[in-house]
N, CA and C atoms as an extended XYZ file, in Angstrom:
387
Properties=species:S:1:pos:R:3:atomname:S:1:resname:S:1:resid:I:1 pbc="F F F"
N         1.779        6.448      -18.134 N   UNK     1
C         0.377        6.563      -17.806 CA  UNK     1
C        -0.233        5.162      -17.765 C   UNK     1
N        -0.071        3.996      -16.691 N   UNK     2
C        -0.989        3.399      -16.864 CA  UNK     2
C        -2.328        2.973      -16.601 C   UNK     2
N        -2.577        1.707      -17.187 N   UNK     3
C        -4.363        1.794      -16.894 CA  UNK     3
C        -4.367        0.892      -15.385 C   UNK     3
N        -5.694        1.744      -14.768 N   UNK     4
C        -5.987        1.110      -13.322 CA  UNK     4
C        -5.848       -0.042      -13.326 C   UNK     4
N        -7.066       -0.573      -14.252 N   UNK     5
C        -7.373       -1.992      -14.575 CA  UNK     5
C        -5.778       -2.821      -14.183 C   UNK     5
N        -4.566       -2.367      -15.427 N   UNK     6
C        -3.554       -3.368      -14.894 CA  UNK     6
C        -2.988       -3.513      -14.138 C   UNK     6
N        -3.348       -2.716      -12.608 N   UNK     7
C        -2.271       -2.878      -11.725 CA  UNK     7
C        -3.180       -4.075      -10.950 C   UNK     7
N        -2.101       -4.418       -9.940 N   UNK     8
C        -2.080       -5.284       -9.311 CA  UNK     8
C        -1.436       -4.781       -7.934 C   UNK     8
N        -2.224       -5.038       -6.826 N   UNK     9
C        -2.240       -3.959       -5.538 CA  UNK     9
C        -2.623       -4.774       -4.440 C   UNK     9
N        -1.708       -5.041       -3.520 N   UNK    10
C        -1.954       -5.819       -1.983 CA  UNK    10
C        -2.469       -4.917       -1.309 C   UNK    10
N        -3.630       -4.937       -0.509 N   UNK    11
C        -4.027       -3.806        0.650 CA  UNK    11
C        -3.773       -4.666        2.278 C   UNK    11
N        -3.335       -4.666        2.601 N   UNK    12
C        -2.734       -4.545        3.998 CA  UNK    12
C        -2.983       -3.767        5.215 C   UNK    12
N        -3.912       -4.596        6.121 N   UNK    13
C        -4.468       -3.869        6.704 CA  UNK    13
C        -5.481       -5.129        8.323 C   UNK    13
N        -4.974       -4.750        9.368 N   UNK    14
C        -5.515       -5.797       10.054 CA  UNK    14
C        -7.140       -5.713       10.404 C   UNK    14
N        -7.419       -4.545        9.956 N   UNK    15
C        -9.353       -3.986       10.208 CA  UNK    15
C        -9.674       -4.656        8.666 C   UNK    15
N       -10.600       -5.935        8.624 N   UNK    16
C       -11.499       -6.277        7.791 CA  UNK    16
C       -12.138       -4.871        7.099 C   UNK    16
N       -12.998       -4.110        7.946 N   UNK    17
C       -13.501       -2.498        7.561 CA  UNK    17
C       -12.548       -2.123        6.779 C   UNK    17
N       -11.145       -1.634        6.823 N   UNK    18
C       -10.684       -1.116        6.125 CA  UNK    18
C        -9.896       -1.477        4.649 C   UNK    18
N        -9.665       -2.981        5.136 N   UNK    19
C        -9.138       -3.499        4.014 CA  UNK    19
C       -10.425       -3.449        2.780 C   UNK    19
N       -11.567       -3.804        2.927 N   UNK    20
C       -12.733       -3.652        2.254 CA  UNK    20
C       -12.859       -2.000        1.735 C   UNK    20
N       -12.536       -1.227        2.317 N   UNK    21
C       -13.204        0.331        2.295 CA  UNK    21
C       -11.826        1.023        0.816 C   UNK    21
N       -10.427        0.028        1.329 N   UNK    22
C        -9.475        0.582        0.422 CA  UNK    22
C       -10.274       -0.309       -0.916 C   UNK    22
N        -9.955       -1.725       -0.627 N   UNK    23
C       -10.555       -2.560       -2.191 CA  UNK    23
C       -11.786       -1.487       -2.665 C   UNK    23
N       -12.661       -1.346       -2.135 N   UNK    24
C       -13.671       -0.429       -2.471 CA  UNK    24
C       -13.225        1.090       -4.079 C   UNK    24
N       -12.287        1.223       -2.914 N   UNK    25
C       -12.351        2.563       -3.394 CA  UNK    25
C       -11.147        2.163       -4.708 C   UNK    25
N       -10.324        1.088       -4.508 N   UNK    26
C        -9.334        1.000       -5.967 CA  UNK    26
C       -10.465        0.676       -6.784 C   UNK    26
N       -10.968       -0.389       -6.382 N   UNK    27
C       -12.087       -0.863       -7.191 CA  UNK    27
C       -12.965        0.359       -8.065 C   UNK    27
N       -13.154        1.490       -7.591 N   UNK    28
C       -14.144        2.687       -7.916 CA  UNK    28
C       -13.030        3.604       -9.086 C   UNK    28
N       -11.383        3.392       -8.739 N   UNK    29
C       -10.574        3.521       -9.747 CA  UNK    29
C       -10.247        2.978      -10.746 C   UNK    29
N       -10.921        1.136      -10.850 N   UNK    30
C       -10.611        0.888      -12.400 CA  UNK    30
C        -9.805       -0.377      -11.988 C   UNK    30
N        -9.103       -0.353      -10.604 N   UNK    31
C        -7.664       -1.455      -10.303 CA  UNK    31
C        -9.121       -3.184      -10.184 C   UNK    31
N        -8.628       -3.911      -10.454 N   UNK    32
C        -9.525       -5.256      -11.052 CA  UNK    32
C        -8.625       -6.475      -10.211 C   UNK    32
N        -7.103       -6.315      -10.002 N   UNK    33
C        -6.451       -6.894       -9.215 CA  UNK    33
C        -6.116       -6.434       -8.245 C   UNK    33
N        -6.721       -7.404       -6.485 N   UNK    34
C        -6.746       -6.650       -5.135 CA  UNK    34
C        -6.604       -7.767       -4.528 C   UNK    34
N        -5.391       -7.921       -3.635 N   UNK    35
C        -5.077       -8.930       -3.207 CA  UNK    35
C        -5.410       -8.558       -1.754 C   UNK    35
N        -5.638       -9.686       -0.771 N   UNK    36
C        -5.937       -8.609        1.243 CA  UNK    36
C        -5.031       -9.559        2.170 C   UNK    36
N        -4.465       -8.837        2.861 N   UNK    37
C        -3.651       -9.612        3.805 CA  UNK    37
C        -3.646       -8.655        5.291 C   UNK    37
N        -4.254       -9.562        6.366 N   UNK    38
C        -4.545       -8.904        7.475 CA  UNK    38
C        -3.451       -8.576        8.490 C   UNK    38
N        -2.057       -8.969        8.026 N   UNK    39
C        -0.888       -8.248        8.833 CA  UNK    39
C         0.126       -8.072        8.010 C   UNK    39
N         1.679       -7.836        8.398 N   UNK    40
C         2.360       -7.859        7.704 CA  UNK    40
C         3.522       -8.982        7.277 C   UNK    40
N         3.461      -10.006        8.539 N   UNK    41
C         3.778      -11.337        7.456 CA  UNK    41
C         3.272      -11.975        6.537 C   UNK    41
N         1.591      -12.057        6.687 N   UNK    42
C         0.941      -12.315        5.516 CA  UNK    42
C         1.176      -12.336        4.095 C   UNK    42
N         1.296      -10.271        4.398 N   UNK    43
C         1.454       -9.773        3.194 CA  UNK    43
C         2.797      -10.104        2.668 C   UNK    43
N         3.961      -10.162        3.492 N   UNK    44
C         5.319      -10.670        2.913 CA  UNK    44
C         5.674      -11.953        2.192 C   UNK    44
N         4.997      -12.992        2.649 N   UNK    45
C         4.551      -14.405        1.740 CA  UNK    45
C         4.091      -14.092        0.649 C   UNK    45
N         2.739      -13.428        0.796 N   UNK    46
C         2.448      -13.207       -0.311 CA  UNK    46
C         2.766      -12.347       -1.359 C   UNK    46
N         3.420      -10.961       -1.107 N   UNK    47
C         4.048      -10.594       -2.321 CA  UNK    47
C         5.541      -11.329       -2.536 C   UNK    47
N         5.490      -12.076       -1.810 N   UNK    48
C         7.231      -12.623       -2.164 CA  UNK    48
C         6.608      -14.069       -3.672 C   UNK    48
N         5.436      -14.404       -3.417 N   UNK    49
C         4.883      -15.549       -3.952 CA  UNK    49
C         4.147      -15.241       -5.319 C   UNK    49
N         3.404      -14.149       -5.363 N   UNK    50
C         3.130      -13.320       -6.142 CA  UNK    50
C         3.365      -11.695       -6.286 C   UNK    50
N         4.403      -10.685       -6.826 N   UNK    51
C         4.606       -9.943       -6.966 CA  UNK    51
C         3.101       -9.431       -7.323 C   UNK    51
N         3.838       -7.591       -6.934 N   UNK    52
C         2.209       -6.685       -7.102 CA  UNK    52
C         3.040       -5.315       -7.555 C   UNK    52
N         2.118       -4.474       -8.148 N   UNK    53
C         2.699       -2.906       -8.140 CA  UNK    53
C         2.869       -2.180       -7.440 C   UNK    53
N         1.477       -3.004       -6.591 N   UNK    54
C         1.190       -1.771       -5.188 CA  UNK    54
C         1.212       -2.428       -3.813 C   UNK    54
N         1.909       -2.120       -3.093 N   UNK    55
C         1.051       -2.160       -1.685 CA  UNK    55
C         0.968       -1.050       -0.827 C   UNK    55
N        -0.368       -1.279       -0.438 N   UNK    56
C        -1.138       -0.271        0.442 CA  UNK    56
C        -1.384       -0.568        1.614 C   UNK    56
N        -0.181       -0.470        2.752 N   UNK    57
C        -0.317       -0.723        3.614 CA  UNK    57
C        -0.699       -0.128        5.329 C   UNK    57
N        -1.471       -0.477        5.978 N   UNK    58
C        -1.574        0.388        7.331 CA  UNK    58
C        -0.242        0.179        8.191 C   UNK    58
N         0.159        1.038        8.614 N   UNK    59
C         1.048        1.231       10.012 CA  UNK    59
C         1.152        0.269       10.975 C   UNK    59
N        -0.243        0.504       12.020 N   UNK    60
C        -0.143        0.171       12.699 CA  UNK    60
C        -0.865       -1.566       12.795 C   UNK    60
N        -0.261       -2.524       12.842 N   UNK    61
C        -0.574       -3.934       12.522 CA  UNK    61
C         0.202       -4.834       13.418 C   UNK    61
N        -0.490       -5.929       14.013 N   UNK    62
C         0.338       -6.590       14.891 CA  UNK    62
C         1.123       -8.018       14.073 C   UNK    62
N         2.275       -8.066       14.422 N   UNK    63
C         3.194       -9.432       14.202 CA  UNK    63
C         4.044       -8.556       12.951 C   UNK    63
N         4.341       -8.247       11.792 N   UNK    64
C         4.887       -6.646       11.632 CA  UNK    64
C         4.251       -6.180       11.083 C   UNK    64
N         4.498       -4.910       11.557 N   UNK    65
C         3.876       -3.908       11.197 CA  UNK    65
C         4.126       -3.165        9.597 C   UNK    65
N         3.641       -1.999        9.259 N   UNK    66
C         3.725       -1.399        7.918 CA  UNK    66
C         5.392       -0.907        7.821 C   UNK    66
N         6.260       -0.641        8.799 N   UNK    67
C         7.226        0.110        8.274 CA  UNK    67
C         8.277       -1.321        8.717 C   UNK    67
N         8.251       -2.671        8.996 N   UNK    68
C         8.633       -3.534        8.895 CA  UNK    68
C         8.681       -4.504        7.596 C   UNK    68
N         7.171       -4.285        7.368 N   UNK    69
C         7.029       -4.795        5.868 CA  UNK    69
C         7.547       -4.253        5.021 C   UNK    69
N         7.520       -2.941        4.679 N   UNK    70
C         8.833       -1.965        4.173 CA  UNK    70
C         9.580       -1.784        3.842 C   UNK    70
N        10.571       -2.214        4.832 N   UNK    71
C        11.693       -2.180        5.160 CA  UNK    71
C        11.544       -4.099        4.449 C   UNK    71
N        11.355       -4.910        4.859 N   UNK    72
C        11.220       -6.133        3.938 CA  UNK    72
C        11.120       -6.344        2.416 C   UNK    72
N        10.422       -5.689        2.470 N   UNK    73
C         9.855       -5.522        0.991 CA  UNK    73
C        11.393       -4.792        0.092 C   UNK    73
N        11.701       -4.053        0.346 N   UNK    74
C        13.020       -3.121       -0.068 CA  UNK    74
C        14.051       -4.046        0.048 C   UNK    74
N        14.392       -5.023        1.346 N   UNK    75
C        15.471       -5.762        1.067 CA  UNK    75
C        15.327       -6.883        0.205 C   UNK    75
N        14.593       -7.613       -0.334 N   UNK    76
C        13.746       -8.232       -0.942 CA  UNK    76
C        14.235       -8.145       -2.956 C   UNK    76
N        15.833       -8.180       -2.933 N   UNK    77
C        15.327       -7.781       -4.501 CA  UNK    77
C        14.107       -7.760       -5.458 C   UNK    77
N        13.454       -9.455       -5.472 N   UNK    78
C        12.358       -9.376       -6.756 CA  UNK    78
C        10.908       -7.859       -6.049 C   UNK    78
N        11.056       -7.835       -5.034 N   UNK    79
C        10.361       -6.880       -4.384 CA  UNK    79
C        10.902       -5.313       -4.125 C   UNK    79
N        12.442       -5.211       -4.175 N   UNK    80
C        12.593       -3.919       -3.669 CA  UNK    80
C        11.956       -2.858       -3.918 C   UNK    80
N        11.849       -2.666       -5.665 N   UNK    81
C        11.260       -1.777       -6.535 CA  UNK    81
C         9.729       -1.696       -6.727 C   UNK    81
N         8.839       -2.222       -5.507 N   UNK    82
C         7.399       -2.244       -5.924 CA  UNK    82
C         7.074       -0.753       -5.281 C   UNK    82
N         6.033       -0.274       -5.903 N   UNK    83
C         5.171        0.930       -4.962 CA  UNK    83
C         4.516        0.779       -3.512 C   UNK    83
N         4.944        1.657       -2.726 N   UNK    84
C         4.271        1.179       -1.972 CA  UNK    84
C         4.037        2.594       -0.837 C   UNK    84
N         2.352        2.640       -0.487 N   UNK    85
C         1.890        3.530        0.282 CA  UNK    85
C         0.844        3.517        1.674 C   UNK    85
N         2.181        3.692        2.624 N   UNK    86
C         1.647        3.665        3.977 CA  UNK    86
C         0.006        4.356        4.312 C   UNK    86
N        -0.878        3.721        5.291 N   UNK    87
C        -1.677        3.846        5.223 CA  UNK    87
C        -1.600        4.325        6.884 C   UNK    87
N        -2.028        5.272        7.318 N   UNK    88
C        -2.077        5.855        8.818 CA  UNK    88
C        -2.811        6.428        9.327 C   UNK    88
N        -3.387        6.120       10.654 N   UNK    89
C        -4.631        7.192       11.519 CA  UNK    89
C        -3.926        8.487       11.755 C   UNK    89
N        -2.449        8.467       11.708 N   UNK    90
C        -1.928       10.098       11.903 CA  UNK    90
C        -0.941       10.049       11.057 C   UNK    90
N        -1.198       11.944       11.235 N   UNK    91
C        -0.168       12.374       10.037 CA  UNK    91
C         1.027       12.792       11.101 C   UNK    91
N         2.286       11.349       11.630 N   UNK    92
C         2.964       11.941       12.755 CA  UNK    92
C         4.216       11.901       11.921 C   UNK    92
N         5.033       12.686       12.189 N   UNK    93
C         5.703       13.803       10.814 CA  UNK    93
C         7.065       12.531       11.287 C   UNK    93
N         7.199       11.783       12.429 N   UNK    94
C         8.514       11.393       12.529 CA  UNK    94
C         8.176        9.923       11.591 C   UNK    94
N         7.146        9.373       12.102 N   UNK    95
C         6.725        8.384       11.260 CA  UNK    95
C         6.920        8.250        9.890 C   UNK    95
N         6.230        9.191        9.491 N   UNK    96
C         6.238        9.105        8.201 CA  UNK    96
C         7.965        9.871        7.679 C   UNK    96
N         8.632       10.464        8.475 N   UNK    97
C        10.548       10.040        8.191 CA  UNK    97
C        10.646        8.579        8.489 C   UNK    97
N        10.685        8.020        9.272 N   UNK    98
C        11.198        7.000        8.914 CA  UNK    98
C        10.767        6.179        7.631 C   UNK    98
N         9.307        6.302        7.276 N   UNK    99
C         8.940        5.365        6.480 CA  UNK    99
C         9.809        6.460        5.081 C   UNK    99
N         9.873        7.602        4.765 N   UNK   100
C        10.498        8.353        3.729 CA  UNK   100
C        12.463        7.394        3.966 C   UNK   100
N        12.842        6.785        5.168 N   UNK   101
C        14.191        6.239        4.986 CA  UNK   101
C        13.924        5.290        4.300 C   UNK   101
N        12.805        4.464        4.639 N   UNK   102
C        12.903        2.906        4.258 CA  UNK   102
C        12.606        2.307        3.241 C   UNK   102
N        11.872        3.826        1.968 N   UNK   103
C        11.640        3.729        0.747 CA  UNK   103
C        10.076        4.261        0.351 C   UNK   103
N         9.458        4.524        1.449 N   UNK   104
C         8.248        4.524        1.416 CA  UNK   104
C         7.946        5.671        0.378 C   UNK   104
N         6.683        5.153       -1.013 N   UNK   105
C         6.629        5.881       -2.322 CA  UNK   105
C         5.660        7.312       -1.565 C   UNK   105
N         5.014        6.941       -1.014 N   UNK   106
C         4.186        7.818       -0.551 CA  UNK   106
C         3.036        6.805        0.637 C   UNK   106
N         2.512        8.074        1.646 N   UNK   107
C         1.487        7.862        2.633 CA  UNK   107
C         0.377        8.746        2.632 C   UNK   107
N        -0.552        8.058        3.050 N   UNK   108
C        -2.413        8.289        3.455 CA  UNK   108
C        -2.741        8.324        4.629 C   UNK   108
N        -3.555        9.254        5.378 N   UNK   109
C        -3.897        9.719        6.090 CA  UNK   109
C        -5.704        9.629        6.649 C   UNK   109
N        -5.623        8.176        7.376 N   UNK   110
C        -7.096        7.728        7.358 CA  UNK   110
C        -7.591        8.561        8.290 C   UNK   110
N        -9.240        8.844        7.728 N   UNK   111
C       -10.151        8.713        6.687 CA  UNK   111
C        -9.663        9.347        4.798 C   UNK   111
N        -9.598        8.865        4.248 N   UNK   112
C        -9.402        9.328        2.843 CA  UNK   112
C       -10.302        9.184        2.429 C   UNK   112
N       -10.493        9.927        0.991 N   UNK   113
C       -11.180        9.787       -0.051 CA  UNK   113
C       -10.913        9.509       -1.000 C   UNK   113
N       -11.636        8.866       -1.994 N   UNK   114
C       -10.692        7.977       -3.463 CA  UNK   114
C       -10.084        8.980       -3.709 C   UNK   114
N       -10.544       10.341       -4.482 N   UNK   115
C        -9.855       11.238       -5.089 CA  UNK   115
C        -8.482       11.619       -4.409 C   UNK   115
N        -8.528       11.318       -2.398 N   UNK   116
C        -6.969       11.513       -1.966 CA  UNK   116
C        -6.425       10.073       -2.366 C   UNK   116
N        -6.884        9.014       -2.662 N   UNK   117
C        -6.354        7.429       -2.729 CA  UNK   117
C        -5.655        7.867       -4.365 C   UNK   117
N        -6.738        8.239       -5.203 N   UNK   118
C        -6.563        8.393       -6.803 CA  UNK   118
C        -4.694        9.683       -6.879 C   UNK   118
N        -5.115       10.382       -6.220 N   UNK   119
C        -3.727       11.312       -5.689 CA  UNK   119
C        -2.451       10.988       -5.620 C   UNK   119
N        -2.693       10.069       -4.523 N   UNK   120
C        -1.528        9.594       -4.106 CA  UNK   120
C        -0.840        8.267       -5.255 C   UNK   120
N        -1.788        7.506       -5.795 N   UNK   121
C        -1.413        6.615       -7.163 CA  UNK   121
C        -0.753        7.214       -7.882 C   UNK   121
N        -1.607        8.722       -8.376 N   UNK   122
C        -0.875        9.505       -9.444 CA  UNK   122
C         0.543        9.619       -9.245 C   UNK   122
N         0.970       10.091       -7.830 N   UNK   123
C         2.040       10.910       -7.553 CA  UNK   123
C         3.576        9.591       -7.883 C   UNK   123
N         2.600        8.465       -7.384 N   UNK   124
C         4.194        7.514       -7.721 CA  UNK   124
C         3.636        6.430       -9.351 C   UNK   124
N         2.570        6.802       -9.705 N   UNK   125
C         2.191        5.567      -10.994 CA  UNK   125
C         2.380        7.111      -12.409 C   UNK   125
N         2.172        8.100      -12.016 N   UNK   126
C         1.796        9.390      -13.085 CA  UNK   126
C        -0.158        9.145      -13.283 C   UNK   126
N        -0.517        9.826      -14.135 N   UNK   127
C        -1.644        9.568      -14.465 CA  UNK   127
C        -2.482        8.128      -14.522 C   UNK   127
N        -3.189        8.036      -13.849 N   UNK   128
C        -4.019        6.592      -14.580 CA  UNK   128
C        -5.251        6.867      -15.327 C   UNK   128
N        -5.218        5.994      -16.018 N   UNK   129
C        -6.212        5.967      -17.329 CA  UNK   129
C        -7.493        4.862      -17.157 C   UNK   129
């Protein structure tokens, strides 16, 4: 069960709007560490530079994308084992197989709501406190 407060969570996401709307809403859960990276090399520097618990990443992103970073992130020993939950305008059932090959902890289905954001934490962190 841990506490929001200690995680530490990359949101990933090339819409300014959304990267703000996720920080928002961890933020409304308690999480205090929120790192933003507007594609997915970004984000690969940077969790390779600073490890995280979480990343919350969108799909669809130009230079790579979410199931590239993924798939990075997994080959990545100090990284393989982080959480990490795809962020998507659709719920397209092949998509989200591949991202279920490449390790993916779980995916979101934009527009969400914290309580579906708070959900989906639970399902791969257990309870947060």
């Amino acid at each position: 069960m841990p506490a929001a407060a200690s995680l530490h969570c990359l949101v990933v996401d090339d819409q300014m709007t959304m990267r703000s709307l996720v920080r928002t809403s961890l933020q409304q859960l308690g999480v205090r560490e929120i790192r933003e990276a507007a594609d997915g090399e970004i984000a690969l520097r940077d969790i390779i530079a600073k490890p995280a618990h979480l990343i919350i990443s969108d799909y669809n992103m130009p230079n790579l994308d979410g199931l590239g970073l993924l798939r990075a992130v997994r080959a990545h020993p100090p990284t393989s084992k982080t959480a990490f939950i795809m962020l998507t305008g659709r719920a397209d059932r092949e998509l989200v197989q591949r991202a279920v090959q490449f390790g993916v902890n779980n995916y979101l289905v934009k527009p969400f709501t914290v309580a579906q954001l708070k959900g989906k934490m639970e399902a791969v962190f257990g309870a947060l406190t």
